[in-house]
C-alpha positions as CSV (number, residue, x, y, z in Angstrom):
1,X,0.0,0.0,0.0
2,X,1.5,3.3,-0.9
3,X,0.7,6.8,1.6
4,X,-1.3,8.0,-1.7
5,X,-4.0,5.1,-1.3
6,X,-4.1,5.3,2.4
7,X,-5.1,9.6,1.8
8,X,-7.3,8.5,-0.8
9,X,-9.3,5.7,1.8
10,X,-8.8,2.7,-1.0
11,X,-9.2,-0.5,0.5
12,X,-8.5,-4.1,-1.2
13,X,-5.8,-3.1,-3.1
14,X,-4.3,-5.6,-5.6
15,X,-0.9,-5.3,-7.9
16,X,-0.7,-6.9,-10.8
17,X,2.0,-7.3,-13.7
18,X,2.1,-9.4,-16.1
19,X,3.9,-9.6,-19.9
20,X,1.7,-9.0,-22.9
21,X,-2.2,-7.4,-23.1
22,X,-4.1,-10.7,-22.1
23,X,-4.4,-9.2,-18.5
24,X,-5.6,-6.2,-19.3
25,X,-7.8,-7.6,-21.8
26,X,-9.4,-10.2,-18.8
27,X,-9.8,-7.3,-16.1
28,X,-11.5,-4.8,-18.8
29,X,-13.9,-7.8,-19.2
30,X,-14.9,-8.3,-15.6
31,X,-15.5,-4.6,-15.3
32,X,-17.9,-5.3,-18.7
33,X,-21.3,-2.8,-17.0
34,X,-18.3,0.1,-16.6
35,X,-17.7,2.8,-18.7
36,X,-13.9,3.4,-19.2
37,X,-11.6,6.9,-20.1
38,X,-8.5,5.7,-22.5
39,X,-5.8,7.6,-23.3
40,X,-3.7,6.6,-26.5
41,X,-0.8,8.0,-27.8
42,X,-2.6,11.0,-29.2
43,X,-6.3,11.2,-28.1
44,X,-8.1,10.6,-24.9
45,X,-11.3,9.3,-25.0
46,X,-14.0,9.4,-21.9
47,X,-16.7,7.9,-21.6
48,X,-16.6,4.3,-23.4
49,X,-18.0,0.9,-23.3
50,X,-15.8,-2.3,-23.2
51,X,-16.1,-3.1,-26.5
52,X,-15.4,0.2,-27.9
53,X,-12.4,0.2,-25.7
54,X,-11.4,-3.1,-27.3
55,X,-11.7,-1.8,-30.7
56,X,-9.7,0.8,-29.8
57,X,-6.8,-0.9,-28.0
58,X,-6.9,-3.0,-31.0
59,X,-6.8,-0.2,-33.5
60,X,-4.2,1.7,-31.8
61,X,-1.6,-1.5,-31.4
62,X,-2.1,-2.0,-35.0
63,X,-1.1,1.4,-35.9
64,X,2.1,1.1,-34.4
65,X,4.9,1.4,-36.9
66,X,7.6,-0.3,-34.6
67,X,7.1,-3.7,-32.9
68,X,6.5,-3.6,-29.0
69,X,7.2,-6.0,-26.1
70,X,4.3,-5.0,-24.1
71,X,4.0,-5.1,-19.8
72,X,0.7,-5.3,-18.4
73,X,0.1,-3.0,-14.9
74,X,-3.1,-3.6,-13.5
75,X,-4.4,-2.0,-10.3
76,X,-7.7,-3.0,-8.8
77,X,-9.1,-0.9,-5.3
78,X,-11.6,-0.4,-3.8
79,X,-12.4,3.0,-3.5
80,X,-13.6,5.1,0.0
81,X,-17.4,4.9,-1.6
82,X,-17.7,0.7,-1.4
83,X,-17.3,1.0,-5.8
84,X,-14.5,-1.1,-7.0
85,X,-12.2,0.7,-9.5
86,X,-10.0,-0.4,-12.2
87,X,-6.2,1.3,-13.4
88,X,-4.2,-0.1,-16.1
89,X,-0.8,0.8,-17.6
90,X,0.1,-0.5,-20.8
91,X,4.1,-0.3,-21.5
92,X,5.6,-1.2,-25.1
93,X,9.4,-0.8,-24.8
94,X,11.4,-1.2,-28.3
95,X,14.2,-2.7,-26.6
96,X,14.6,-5.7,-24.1
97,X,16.8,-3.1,-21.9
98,X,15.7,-1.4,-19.1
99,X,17.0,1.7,-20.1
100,X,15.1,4.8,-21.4
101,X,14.4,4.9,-24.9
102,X,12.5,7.6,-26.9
103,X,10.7,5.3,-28.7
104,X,8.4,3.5,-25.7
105,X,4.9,4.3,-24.9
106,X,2.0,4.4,-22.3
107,X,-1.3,3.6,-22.6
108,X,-3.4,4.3,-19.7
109,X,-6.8,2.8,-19.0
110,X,-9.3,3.7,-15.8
111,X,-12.7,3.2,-14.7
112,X,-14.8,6.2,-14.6
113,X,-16.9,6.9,-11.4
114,X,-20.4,5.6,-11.4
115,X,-22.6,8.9,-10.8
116,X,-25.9,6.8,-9.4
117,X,-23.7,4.5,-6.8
118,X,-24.1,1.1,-8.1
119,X,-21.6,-0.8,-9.5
């Protein structure tokens, strides 16, 4: 547990890493009643269903002109309302090295918050 999610009152918090997209691709689906905000490489978008979000991981791997080795980081909490919340990180890195390079990328994926309270 990090200080930030003990300010922020999360509860249940669960770390997970793993190599590829099939992790991410498992978690959106148990979230599948969620709407999720995705931010690409050069548009976010708010506001959108699991299988749009699919579509869209899809569309923007594909467009990719270099070939990534892509890491999984998956957060799940639950958050000081009772809702359970979903954060994942997608990393492509060019190179098998763990140093910086210009050419690797983010793709950040989260739950938005449900405005009526259910889940």
């Amino acid at each position: 547990m990090f200080l930030t999610d003990l300010i922020k009152r999360r509860k249940n918090i669960i770390n997970q890493e793993n190599q590829g997209i099939n992790l991410a691709l498992h978690l959106i689906n148990e979230f599948e009643d969620r709407t999720f905000t995705f931010k690409g490489l050069t548009k976010k978008y708010f506001g959108i269903r699991r299988e749009e979000l699919i579509k869209l991981i899809q569309e923007e791997l594909e467009s990719m002109i270099v070939l990534y080795n892509y890491t999984t980081r998956a957060t799940t909490y639950t958050d000081k309302k009772g809702i359970s919340q979903l954060k994942i990180r997608l990393i492509g890195k060019v190179s098998m090295m763990h140093r910086y390079n210009p050419l690797d990328i983010k793709l950040d994926i989260t739950t938005e918050t449900v405005q009526n309270g259910s889940t």
